[in-house]
Backbone as a printed PyTorch tensor [residue, N CA C, xyz], in Angstrom:
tensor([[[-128.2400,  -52.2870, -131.8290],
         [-128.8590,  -53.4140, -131.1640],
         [-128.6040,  -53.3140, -129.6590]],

        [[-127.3840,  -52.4280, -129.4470],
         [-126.8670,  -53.0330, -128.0560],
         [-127.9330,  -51.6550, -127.2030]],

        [[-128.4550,  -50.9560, -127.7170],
         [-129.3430,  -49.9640, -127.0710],
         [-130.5330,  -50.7100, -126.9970]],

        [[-131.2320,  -51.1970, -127.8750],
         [-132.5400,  -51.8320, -127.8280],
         [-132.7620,  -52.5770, -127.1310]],

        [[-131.6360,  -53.3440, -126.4880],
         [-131.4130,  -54.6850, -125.3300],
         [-130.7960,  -53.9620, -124.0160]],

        [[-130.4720,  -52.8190, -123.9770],
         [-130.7470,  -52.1740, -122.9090],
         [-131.8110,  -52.2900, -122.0410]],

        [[-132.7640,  -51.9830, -122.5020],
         [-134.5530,  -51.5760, -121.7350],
         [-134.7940,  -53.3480, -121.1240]],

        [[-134.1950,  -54.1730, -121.2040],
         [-134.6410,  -55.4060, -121.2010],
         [-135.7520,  -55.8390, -121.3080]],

        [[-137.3500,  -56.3720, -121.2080],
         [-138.6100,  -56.9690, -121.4670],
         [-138.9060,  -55.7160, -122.2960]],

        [[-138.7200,  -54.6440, -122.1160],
         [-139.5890,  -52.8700, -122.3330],
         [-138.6570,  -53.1800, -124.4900]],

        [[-139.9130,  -52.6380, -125.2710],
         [-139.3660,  -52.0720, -126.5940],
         [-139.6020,  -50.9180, -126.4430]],

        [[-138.3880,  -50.1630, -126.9470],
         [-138.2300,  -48.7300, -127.1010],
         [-138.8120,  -48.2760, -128.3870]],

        [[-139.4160,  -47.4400, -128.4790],
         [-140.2980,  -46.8180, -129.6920],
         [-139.6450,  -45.6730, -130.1530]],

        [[-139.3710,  -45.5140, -131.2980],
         [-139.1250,  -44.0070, -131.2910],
         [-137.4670,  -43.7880, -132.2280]],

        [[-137.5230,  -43.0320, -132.4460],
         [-136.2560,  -42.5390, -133.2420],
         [-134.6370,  -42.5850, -132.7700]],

        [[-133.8180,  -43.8170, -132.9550],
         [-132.8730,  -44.7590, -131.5070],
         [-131.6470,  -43.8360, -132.5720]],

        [[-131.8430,  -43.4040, -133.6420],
         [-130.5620,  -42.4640, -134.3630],
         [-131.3510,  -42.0990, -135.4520]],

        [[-130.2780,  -40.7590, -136.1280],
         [-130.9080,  -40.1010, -136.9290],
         [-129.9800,  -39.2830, -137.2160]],

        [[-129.9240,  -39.0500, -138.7340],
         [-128.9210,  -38.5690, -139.4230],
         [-129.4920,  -37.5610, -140.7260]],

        [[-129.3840,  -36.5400, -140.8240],
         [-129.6850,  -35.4220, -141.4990],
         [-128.7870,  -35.8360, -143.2640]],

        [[-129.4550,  -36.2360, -143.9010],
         [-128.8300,  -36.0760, -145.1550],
         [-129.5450,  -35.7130, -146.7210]],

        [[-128.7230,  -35.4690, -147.6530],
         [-129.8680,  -34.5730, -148.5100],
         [-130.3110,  -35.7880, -149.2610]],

        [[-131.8110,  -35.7090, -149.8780],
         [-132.1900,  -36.6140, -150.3100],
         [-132.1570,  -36.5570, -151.5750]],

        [[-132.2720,  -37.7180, -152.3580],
         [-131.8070,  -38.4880, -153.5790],
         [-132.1560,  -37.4410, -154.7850]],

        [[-133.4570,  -37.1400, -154.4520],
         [-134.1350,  -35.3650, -155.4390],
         [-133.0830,  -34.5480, -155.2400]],

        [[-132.7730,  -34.2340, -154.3950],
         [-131.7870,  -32.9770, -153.7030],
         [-130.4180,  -32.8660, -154.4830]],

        [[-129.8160,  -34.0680, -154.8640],
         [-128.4670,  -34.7890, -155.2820],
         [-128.3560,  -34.4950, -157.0270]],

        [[-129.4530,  -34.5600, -157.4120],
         [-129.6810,  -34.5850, -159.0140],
         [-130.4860,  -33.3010, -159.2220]],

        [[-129.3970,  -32.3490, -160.1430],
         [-129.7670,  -30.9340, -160.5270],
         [-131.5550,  -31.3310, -161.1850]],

        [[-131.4190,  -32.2650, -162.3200],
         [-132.6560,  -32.6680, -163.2200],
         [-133.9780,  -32.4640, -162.3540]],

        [[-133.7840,  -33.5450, -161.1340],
         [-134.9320,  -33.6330, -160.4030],
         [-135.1750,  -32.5930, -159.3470]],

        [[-133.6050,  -31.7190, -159.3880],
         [-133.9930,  -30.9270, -158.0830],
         [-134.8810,  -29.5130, -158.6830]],

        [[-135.3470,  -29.5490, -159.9120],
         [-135.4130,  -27.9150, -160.6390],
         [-136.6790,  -28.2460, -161.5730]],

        [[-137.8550,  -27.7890, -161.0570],
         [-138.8140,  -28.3070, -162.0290],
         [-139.7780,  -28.8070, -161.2430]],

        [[-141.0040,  -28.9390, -161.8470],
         [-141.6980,  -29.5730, -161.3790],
         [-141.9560,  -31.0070, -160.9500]],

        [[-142.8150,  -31.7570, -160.4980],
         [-142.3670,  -33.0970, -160.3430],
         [-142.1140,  -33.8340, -161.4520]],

        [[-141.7780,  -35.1460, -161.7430],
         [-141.8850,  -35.8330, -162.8420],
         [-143.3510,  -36.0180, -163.4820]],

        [[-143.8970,  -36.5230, -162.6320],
         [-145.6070,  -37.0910, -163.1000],
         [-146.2400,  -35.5610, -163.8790]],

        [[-145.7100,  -34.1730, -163.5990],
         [-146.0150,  -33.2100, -164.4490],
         [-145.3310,  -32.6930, -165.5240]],

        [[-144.7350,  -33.4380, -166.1420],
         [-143.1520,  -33.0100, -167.2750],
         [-143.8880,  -33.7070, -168.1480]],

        [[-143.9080,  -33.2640, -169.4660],
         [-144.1040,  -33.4790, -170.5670],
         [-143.6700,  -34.9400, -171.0100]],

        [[-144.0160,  -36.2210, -171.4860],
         [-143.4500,  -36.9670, -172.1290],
         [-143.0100,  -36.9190, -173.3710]],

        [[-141.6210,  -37.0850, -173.5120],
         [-141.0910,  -36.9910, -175.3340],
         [-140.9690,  -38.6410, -175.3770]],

        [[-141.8680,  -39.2260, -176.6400],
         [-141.7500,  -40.4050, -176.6930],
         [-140.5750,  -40.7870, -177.4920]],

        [[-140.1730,  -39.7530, -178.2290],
         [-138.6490,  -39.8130, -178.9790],
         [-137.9290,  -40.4690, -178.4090]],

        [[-137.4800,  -39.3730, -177.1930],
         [-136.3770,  -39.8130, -176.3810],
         [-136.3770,  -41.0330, -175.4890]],

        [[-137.8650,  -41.2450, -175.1870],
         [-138.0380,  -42.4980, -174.6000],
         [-137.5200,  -43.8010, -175.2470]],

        [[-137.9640,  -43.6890, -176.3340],
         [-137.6540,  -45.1800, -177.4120],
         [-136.0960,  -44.6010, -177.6130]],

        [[-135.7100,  -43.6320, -178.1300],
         [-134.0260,  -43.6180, -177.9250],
         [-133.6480,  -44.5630, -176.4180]],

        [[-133.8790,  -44.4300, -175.4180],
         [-133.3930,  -44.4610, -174.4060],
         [-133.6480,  -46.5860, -174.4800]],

        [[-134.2960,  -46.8060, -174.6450],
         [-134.8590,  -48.3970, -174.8990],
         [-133.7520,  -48.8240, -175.6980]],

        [[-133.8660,  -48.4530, -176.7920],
         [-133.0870,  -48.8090, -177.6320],
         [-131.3640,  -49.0850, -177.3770]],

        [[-131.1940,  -47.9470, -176.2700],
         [-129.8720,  -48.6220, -176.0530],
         [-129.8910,  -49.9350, -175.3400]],

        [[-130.6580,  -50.1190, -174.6380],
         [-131.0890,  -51.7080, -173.9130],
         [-131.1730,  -52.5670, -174.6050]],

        [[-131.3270,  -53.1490, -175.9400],
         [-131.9530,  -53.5750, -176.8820],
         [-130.8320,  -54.4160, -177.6290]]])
């Protein structure tokens, strides 16, 4: 904040920090190896297994 109130009347546009980190895909072997999700096979088995523990 205390940068943005620097410029006084003026808004600064633009990228004020920025931090390199791996993203959430990147973190999880499952999602990092394979194609996307929306192209993976659905097993409805495992789906209703997976409900079922909710249940």
């Amino acid at each position: 904040m205390e940068k943005a109130m620097e410029w006084g009347d003026r808004i600064p546009i633009g990228i004020i920090y920025r931090e390199e980190k791996p993203t959430y895909c990147d973190k999880i072997e499952f999602l990092r190896e394979g194609p996307p999700l929306i192209d993976r096979p659905i097993d409805i088995q495992k789906i209703k297994g997976y409900l079922n523990d909710f249940i």
